[in-house]
C-alpha positions in Angstrom: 60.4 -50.9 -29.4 63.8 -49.0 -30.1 65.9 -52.4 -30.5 64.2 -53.5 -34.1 66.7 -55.1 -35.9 66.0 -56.2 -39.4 65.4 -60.0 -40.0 64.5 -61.9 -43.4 61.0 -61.0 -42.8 61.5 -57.4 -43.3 60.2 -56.0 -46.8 60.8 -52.0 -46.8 62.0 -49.3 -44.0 60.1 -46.3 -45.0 61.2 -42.9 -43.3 58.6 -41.3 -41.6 60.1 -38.4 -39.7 63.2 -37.6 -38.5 63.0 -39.9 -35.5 60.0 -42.3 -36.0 60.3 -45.6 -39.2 57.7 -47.3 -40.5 58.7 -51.0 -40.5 56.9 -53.3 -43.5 57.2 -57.0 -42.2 55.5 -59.8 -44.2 52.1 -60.0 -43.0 52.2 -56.6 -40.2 53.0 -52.6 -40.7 54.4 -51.2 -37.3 56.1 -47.8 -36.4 59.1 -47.4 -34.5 60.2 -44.4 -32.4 63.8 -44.2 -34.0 65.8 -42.9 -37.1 65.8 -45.2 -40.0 69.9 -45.0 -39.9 69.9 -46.0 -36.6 67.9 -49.0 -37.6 70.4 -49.8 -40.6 73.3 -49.4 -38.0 71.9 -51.5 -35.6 71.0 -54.2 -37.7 74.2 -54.7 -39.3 76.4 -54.3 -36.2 73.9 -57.6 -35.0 75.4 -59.5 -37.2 78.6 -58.2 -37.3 79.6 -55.8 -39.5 79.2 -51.8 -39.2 77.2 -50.6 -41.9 80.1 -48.5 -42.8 81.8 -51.2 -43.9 78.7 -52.7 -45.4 78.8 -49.4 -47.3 82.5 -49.8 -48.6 82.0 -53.7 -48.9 79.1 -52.6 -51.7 81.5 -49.7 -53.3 84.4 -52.4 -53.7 82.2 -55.1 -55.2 80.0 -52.7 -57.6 82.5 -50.1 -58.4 80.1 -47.5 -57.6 79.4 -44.6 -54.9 75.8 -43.7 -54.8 72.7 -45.3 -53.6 74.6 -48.7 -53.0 72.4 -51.6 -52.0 74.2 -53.2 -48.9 74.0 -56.9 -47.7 72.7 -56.7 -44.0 73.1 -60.0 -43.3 75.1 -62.5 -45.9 74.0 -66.1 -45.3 70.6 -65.5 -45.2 71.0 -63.0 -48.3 69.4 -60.1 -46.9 69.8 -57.1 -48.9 68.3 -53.9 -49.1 68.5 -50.7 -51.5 67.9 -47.5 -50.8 65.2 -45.6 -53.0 66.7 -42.4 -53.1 70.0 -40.7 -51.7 70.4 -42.5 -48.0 71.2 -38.1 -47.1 67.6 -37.5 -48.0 64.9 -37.2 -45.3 62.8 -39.1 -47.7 64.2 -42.3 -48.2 62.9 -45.5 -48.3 64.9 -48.9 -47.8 63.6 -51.8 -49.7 64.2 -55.7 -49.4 65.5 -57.4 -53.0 64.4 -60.9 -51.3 60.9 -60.1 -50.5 59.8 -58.2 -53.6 57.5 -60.5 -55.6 56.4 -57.7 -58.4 56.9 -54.3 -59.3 55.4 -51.6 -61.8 54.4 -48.5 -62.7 51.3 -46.3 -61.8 50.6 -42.8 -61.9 52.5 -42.2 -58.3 55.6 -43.7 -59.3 56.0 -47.1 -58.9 54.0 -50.1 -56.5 56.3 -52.9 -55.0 54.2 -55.9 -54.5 55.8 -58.2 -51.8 55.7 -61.9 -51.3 53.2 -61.8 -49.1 50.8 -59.5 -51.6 50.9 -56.3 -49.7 51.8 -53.4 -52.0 54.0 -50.5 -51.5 53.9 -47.2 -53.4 56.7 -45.1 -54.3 57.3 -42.0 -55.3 60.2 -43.0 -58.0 60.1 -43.8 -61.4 60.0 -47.4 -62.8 63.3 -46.7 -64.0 64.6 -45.5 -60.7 63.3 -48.7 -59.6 64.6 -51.1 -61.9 67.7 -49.2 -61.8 68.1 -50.3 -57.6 66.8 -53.7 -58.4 69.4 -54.0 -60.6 72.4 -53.1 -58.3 71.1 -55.1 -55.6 70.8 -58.1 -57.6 74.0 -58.1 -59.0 75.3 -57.4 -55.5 73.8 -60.6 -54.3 75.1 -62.7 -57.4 79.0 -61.3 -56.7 78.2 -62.2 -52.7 77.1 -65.9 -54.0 80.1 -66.4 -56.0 82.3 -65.2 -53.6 80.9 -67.8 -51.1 81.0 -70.9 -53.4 84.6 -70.1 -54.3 85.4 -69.7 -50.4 83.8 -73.7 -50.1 
């Protein structure tokens, strides 16, 4: 299954090794024998955009650099943030639409989804909150943006 594209189902990409991705879907867990990158590509080249430009879209309309939430699909608001630097082995990419909860514990910090499966993470709540944040401001800009267009 090397043609996964992410939908509005998908909660959290979650590196696993260089080439292999666990993918969180509401309601199922899977792995997928490619790189999580190649995933983000994919996904927003399917509905067309390059996630390059996905990546500038983000700098332009947050006036920021690093660790920039992207929209992979606009309509359907389906954004995801990265939970560390996207150059680091190690991260994750999370959903802003499917997270129902979030907080603290002793590992970092558990992401409860809309469909009740949890998620621990090795960041702090702050970290956390901090990505939250950008991605929902993200989505609020993207909104605006559309109801001015209608």
């Amino acid at each position: 299954m090397n043609e996964y594209e992410i939908t509005s189902e998908t909660c959290a990409l979650i590196s696993v090794s260089e080439n292999a991705t666990e993918v969180i879907e509401l309601g199922k867990k899977f792995i997928i024998e490619d790189k999580l990158t190649d995933i983000l590509k994919r996904s927003c080249e399917f509905y067309g955009c390059t996630l390059e430009g996905r990546i500038k879209g983000s700098q332009m309309q947050l006036g920021m650099k690093y660790k920039l939430p992207i929209i992979i699909e606009n309509t359907k608001e389906i954004i995801f943030f990265p939970t560390s630097s996207p150059r680091l082995e190690n991260c994750s990419w999370i959903s802003l639409k499917n997270i129902k909860n979030y907080e603290e514990n002793r590992f970092g910090s558990i992401i409860e989804f809309i469909d009740d499966n949890k998620l621990i993470l090795p960041i702090s709540l702050e970290s956390l909150e901090n990505q939250i944040f950008r991605a929902t401001k993200l989505m609020l800009i993207s909104r605006k943006r559309s109801k001015m267009e209608k």
